[in-house]
N, C-alpha and C positions, 0 to 999 in steps of 0.2 A: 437239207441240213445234215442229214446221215451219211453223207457222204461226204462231207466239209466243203461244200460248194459254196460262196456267199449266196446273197439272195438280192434282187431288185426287184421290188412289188410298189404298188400302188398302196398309199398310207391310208389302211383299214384298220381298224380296230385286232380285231380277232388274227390279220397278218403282226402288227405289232407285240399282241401277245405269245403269239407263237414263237415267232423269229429275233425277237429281242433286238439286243445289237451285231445279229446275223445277217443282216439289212440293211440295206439305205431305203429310203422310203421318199416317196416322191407323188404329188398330189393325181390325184385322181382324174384318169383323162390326158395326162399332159405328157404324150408321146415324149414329144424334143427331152422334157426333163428327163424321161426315161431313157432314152436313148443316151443321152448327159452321164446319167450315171453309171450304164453299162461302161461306155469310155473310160471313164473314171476308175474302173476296176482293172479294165483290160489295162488299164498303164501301169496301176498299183500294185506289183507282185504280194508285196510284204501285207497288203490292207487287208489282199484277197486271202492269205494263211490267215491271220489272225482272226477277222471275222469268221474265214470256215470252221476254227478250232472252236472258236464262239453257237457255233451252230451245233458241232458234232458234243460239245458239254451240256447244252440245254436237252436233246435229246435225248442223252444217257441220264440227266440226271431229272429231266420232266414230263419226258414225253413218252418215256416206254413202257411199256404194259404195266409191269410189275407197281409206276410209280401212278398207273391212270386209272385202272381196273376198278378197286375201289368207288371213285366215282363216277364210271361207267357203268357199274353194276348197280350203283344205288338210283342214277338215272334211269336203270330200264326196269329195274322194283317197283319204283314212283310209277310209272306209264304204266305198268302193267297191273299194278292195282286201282289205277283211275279207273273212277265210272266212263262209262261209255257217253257221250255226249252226242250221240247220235238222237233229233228224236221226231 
């Protein structure tokens, strides 16, 4: 998506929040579908700008450090003050 590529993934949770409408999404497993919607792009010039511009905005304005860090730091605070649950 940093690169304003579109995206075709298989419909996950955690690709859907990443990718937003940076993607078409298509059911798990189901090649032919996937295959379907690569086509689908490779025909679509105009789809394949807008979705990439769509990817390269979520990026900047979600996904890059400055906007992650925060809760990435508080993630590794939490674990690193858990007890050890070894026992």
């Amino acid at each position: 998506m940093a690169i304003g590529k579109p995206i075709v993934a298989y419909d996950l949770k955690e690709t859907r929040f990443t990718a937003g409408e940076a993607a078409i999404y298509v059911r798990s497993g189901h090649q032919k579908a996937y295959a379907s919607a690569l086509v689908e792009l490779l025909d679509d010039p105009a789809k394949r700008l807008i979705m990439g511009d769509i990817g390269i905005e979520r990026v900047k304005t979600q996904f890059q450090w400055e906007h992650q860090k925060a809760n990435l730091l508080k993630a590794y605070e939490l674990l690193l003050r858990a007890p050890s649950r070894k026992g």
